[in-house]
N, C-alpha and C positions, 0 to 999 in steps of 0.2 A: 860285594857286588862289583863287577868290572865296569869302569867307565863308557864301552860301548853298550849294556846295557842301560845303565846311566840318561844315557844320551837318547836311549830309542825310547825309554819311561817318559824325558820330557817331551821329544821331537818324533810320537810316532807317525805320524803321516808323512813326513822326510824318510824315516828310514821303513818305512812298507814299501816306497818306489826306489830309492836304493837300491834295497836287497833283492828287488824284484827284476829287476834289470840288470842286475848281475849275477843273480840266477839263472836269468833266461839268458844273457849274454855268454855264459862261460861256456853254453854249448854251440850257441848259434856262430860266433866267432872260428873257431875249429873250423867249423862247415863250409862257412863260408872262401875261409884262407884256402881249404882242401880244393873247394870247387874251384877257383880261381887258378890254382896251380902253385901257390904259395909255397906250402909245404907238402909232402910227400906223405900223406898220412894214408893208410886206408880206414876212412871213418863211416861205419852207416850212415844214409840219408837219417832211417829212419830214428835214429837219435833226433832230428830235427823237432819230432814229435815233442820230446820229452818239454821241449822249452816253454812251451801254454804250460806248465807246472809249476813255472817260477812264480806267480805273481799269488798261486795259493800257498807253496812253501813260504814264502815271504808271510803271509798275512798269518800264518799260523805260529812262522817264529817271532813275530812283532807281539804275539797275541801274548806268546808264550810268556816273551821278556816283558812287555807292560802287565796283565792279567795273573798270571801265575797260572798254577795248573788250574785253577777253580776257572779261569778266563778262557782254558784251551777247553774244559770238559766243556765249557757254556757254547761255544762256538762249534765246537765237532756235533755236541746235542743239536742245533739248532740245523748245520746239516745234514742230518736222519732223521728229519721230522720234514716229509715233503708233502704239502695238503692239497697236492691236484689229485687231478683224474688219472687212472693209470695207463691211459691212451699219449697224453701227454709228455707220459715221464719214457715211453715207445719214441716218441718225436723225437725225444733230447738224447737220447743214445743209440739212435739209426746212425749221426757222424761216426761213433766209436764201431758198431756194428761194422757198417759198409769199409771200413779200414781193416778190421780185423777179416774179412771176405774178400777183401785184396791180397793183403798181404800173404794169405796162405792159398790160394789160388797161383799167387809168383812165387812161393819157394818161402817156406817159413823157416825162419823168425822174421823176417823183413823184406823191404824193398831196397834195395843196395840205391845207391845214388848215379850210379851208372847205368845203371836199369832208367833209373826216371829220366834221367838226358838222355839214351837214346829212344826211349819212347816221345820225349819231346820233341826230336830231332822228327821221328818219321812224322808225328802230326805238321809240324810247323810245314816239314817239304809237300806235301798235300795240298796247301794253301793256295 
């Protein structure tokens, strides 16, 4: 067993926000330097998305390393077992909907990040 395992078996709730913020960080960093004019990268905005995914990556490889597989089946089961109403579960994925009728409305696979500043740009001068 490797010592960062080790360590996440005794210290999981230290290393869930770790790994959680450096999951979300390794993309939102990039982004951020891009927009600022740091580096010279051409980086999709829409990568921005991907970053709300770290803090579930995280929880599931914490799960992994403390629980074992029997920890990750118990946890993934527990998310496909959703006992509302199916109105509800319409509520909780109109965010994902409404993104995904954006973004193919502007030119699919995405919303470039140059796209979103200059549409920021016309609202703001409107003002």
């Amino acid at each position: 067993m490797s010592s960062i395992s080790t360590w996440a078996k005794k210290r999981p709730l230290p290393t869930y926000f770790i790994l959680a913020y450096a999951l979300s960080w390794v993309i939102e960093i990039p982004l951020a330097l891009e927009a600022q004019g740091i580096i010279q990268a051409e980086i999709p905005f829409s990568l921005h998305y991907l970053a709300a995914f770290g803090p579930m990556l995280s929880a599931l490889i914490v799960t992994g390393w403390t629980g074992g597989s029997s920890g990750l089946r118990e946890i993934l089961g527990r998310m496909a077992k959703w006992k509302v109403d199916i109105s509800w579960w319409l509520v909780a994925m109109a965010p994902l909907g409404l993104y995904l009728l954006v973004a193919a409305a502007s030119g699919w696979p995405g919303i470039s990040g140059s796209t979103l500043r200059l549409w920021d740009k016309s609202i703001s001068s409107r003002d």
